[in-house]
N, C-alpha and C positions, 0 to 999 in steps of 0.2 A: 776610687775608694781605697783598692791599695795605697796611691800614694800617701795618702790623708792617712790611713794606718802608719806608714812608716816611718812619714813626718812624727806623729804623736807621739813613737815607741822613741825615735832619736833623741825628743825633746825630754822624755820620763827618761833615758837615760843619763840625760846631765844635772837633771835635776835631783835624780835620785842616787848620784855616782859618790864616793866616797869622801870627797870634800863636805859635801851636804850631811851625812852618815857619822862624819867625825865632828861638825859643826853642834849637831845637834848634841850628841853624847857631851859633847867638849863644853858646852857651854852650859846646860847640865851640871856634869863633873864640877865646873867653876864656882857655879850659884850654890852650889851644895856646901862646899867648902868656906866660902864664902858667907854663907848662913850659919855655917857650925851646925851643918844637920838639924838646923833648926823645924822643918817641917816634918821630921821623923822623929824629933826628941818632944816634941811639942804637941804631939796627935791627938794624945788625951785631952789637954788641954782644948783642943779644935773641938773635939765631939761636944766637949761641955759649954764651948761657945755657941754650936750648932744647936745644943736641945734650946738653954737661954735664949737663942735668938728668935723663937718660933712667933712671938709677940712682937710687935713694933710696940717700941717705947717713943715717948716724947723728944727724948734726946738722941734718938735715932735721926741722921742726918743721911735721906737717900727717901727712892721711891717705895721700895718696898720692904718689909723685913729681912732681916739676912737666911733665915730659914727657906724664903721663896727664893733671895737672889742662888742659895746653894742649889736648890734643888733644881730653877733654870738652867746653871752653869753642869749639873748633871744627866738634865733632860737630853743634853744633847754629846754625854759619853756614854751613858752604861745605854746598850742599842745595837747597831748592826757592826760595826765597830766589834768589839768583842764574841760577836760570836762567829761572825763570819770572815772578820778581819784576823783573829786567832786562827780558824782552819786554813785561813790563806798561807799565813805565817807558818805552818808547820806544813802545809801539801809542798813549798817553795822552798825552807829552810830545812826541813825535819823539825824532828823532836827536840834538837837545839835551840833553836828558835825561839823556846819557852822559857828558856834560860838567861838569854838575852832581852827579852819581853820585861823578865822581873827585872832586871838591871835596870833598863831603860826606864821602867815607871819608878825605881827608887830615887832616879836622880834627876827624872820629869815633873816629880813633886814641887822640886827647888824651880823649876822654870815655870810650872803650872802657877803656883805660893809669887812669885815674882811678876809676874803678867796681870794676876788678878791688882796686886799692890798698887800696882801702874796706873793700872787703871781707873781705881780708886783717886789715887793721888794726882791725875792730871785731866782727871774727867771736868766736863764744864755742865751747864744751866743752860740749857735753849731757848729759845723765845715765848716757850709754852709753860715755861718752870719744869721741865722733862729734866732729869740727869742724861748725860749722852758721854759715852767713853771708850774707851779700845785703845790699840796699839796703831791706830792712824791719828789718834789722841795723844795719846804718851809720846810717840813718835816728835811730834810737831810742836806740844808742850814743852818735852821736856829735855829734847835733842833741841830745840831751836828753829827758827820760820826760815835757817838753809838747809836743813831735812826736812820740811813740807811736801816736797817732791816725794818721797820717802814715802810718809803717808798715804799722801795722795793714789800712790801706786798698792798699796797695801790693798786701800778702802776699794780700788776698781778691781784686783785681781779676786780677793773675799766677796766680790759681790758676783764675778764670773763664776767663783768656784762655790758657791751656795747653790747655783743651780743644777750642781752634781754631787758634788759628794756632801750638799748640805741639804735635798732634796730628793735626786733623782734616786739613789741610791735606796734609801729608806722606803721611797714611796715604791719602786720595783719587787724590793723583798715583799712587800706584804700583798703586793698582789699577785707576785709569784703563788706566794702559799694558799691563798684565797681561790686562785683558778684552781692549784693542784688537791688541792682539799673540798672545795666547795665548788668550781665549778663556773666561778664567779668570773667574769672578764674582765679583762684591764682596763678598760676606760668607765667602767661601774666604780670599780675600785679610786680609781684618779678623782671621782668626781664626789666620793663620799667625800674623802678625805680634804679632795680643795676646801667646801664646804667647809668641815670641821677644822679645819687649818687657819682658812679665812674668818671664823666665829670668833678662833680667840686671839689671831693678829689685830681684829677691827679694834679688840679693847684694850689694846698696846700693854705697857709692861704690866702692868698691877693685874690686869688678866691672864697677860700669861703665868705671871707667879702665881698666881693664886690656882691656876692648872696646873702647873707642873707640881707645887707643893701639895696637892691630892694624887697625881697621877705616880710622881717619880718612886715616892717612898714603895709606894705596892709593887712599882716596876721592879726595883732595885732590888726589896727582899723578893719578891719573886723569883728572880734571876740567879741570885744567890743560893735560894731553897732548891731550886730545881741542878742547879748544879751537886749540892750535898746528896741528891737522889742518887743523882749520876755516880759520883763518885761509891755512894754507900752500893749500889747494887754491881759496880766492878771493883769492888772493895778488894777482889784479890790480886786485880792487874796495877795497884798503886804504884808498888814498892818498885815493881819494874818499868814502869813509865818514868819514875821518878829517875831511876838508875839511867834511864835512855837521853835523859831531859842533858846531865849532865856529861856522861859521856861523848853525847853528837857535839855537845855546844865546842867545842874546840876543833871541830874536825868533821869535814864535810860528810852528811847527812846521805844516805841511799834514798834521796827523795825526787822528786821532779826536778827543783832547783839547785840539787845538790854537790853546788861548788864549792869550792873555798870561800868563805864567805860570805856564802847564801844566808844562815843561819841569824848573823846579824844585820845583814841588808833586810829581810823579812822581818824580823821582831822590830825593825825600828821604823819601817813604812810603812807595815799594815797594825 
């Protein structure tokens, strides 16, 4: 079992090693520029594509409305991710961390705005009249059938990695808190949620939009409302968390992972 740890920890650290780190930012950075800040100067413009979308029209070309395809696409960000992935980033990075966090999603907008486009643009029609699209699609489309390989590798390793950090991870939180609170066991919990998982996979995309456009909106303001709590009731530790945010971001952190460059290794992985 150690080895099996060690191996793992070798492998997370090449993948997650500064090449990867500056990849991500750098290409980021590129798309941004590239856009003319288009997905920041444009936001308003999105919200108001967002409410108008909430209706399928006629001349809507795709499975679902765009109101359901947004809210799917954030079904599966605002979630464990943010709140647990945030403590991560700051118990490993410090207080910096949060500094690098907002950098990293201003110029994640340009790659996020880019990835969806792709997807759009080089999605195909299945045999069922289904739309079917990704980045093992765009890949293959629109790099050429000598990056199919490419692809190919994409769609098997996204299919390994759903079973963890596209499942495992989600489905542990909640029954962590279920046992700790309620008392409930973990394989109670596994089996509610197969069930309800399985209910609205069996009715493929138009079901799940149509659940996640009921589910997300309430998640999302939720999430938000309970955060403005938070912050309104340490309303007097703002200014100095705020002071901390910036000061650490340059300069290694009094934290567990407080190296040189903890700060943004943590805000960009978790």
């Amino acid at each position: 079992m150690e080895a099996i740890s060690n191996f793992v920890s070798e492998i997370n650290g090449l993948v997650w090693g500064p090449p990867m780190l500056v990849m991500i930012l750098g290409v980021g950075l590129f798309l941004s520029i590239g856009l003319k800040l288009m997905p920041i100067m444009k936001l308003g413009a999105g919200f108001r594509l967002m409410w108008s979308g909430r209706a399928r029209g006629d001349e809507d070309d795709g499975d679902i409305p765009p109101f359901q395809a947004l809210m799917t696409a954030l079904s599966a960000t605002v979630g464990t991710g943010n709140i647990a992935g945030v403590a991560t980033a700051v118990f490993l990075g410090g207080p910096g961390a949060l500094f690098w966090m907002w950098l990293t999603a201003l110029v994640g907008m340009a790659t996020k705005y880019s990835e969806a486009v792709l997807a759009v643009r080089f999605r195909e029609v299945d045999e069922r009249g289904n739309h079917v699209g990704g980045p093992m699609y765009y890949i293959r489309n629109g790099l050429g059938s000598k990056w199919a390989w490419l692809g190919i590798l994409f769609a098997v390793f996204a299919s390994v990695a759903a079973f963890g950090i596209g499942n495992t991870v989600q489905a542990n939180s909640v029954a962590d808190v279920l046992e700790t609170n309620f008392g409930l066991p973990h394989w109670v919990t596994g089996v509610i949620l197969m069930v309800l998982v399985g209910m609205v996979l069996i009715g493929g995309i138009k079901r799940i939009g149509q659940v996640a456009s009921a589910l997300v909106p309430f998640m999302a303001v939720s999430y938000v409302l309970i955060g403005l709590i938070v912050l309104a009731i340490n309303a007097n530790q703002i200014p100095e968390a705020i002071s901390m945010v910036f000061s650490y971001a340059f300069s290694p952190a009094a934290a567990e992972g407080g190296f040189a460059g903890a700060a943004v290794w943590a805000a960009i992985r978790f």
